[in-house]
C-alpha positions in Angstrom: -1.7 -13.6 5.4 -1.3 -15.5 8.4 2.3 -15.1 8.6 2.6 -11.3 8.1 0.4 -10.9 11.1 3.1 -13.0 13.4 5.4 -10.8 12.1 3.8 -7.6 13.1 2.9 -9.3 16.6 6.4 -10.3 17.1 8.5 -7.0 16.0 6.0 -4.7 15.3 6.2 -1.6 18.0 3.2 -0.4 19.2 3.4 3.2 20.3 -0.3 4.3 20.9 -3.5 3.2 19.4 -3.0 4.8 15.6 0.7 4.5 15.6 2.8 1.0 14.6 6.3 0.7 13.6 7.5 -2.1 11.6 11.0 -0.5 10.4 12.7 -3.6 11.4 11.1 -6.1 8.8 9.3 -4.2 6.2 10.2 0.0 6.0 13.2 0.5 6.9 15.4 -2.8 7.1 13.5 -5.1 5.1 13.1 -8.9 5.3 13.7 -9.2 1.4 11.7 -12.8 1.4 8.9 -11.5 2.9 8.7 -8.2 0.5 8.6 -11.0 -2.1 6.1 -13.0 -0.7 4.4 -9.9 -0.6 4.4 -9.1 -3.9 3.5 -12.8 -4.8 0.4 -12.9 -2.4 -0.6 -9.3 -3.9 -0.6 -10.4 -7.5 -2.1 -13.6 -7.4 -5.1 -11.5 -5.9 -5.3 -9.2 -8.4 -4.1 -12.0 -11.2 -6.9 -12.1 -13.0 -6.9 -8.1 -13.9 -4.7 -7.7 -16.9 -2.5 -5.1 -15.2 -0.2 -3.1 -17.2 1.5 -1.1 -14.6 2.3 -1.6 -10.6 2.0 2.2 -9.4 3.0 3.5 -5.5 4.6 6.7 -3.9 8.0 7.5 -2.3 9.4 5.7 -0.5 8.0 3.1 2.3 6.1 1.5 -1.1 8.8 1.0 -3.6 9.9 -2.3 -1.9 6.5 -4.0 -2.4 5.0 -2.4 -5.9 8.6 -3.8 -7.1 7.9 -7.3 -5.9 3.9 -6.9 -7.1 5.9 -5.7 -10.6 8.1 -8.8 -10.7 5.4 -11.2 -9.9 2.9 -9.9 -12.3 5.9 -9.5 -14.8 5.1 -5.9 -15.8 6.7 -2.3 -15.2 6.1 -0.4 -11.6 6.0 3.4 -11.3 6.7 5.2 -8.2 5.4 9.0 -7.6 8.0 11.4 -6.7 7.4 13.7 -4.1 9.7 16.3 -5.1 9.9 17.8 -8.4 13.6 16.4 -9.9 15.4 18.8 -12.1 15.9 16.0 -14.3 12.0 15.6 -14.3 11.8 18.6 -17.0 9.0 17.0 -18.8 5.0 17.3 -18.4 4.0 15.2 -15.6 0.4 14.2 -13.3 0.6 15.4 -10.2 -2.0 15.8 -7.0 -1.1 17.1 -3.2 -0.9 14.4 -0.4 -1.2 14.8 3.3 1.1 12.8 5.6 0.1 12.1 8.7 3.4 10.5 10.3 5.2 13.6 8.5 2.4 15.7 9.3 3.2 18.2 6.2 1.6 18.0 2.7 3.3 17.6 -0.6 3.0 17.3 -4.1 3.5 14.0 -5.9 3.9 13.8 -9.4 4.9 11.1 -12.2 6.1 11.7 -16.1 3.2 11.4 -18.4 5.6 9.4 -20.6 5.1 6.3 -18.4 1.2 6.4 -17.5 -1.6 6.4 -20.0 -5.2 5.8 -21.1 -3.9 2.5 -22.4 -2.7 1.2 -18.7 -4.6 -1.1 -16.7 -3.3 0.2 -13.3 -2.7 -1.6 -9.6 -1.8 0.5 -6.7 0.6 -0.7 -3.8 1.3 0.9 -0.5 3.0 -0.5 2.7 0.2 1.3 4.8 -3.8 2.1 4.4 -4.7 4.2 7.6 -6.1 7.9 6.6 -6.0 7.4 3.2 -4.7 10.5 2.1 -1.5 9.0 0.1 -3.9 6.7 -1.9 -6.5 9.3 -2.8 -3.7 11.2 -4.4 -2.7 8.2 -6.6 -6.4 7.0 -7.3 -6.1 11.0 -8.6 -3.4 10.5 -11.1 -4.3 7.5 -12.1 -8.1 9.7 -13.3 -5.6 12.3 -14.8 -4.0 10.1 -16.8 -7.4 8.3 -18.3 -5.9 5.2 -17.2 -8.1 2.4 -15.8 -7.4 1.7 -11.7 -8.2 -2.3 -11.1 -7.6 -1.6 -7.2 -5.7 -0.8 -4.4 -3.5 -3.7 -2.6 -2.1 -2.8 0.7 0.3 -4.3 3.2 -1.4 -3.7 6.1 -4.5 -1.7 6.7 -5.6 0.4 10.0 -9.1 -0.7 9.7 -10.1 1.7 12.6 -9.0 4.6 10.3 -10.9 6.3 7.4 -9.0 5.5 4.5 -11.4 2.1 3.3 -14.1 4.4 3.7 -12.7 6.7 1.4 -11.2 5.1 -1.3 -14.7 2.4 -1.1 -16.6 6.1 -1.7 -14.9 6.0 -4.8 -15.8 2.5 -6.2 -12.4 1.5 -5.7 -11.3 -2.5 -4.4 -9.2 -2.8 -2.0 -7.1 -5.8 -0.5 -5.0 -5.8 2.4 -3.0 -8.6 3.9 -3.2 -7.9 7.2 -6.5 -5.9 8.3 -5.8 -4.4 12.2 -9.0 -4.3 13.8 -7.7 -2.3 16.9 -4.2 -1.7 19.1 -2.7 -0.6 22.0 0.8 -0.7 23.4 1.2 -4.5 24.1 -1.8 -5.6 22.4 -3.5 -5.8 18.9 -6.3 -7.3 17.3 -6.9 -8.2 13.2 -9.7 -9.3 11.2 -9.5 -12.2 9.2 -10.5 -12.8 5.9 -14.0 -13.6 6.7 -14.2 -10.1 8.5 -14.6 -10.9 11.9 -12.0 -10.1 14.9 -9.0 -12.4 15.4 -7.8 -12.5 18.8 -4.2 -11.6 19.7 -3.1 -15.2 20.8 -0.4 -16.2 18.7 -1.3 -18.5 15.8 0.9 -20.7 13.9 3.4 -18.6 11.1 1.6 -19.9 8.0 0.3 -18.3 4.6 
């Protein structure tokens, strides 16, 4: 998604070679035509699935499982990560590690809205470690529902969380695949896998 990627080049903060911020476009103000586009780009990958349910965690996800949700037309779920005390009923739950938080944490989600008869897409803002997605992949097992894949909104490619989640037979699709960065400099891989220079490119889909 060739105009995600001039995004990130053009506001995204690089402040060391595993860390990007992009809180002023997509988690934390968001551009809300963009989260749309998103969502459109996501499900027209996955369009061919029969999804049933759009599932992500709390919070930096919510934005884009909604827009997935809308353009597949179905419900999205999002996984707590603390216990409400309205949350009183049984629920699936698995621990997550996060590494900008650097703390772990249980996640959970009401049995009442996942099931062995959902056909199941996960969305998350980022795929670096892995950790957060592992959990989900987890619930989604709990829950004898069936996971159709993982889509992303951008992926540390350099990281291990492919590696891990492709351990577990799962398919992933990200939009915008960073090969390698560095304060002032990034590099992605392109949709026939191979390294994009950082040379800007013109802002199109």
């Amino acid at each position: 998604m060739k105009l995600l990627q001039e995004r990130i080049r053009q506001e995204g903060l690089i402040l060391s070679d595993t860390v990007l911020k992009v809180d002023s476009f997509l988690n934390h103000q968001v551009d809300t035509k963009l989260a749309l586009e998103i969502g459109q780009e996501l499900a027209r990958r996955f369009a061919d699935r029969r999804i049933t349910k759009v599932l992500t965690i709390e919070a930096s996800g919510i934005q884009f499982a909604m827009a997935t949700g809308i353009a597949l037309e179905v419900p999205f779920i999002y996984a707590k990560k603390k216990k409400a005390v309205t949350l009183s009923e049984q629920v699936y739950s698995a621990p997550v590690h996060s590494f900008t938080r650097q703390e772990t944490y249980q996640v959970s989600i009401s049995q009442k809205y996942l099931g062995p008869e959902d056909r199941v897409l996960i969305v998350d803002d980022f795929l670096a470690t892995g950790a957060a997605l592992v959990g989900l992949v987890d619930i989604v097992k709990e829950a004898g529902a069936e996971l159709v894949g993982v889509g992303c909104v951008i992926e540390k490619s350099f990281q291990q969380g492919r590696g891990l989640l492709e351990d577990r037979g799962v398919r992933i699709e990200s939009l915008a695949r960073i090969a390698s960065m560095s304060p002032g400099e990034i590099h992605f891989i392109d949709e026939e896998g191979q390294t994009g220079e950082r040379a800007k490119e013109n802002a199109t889909c």
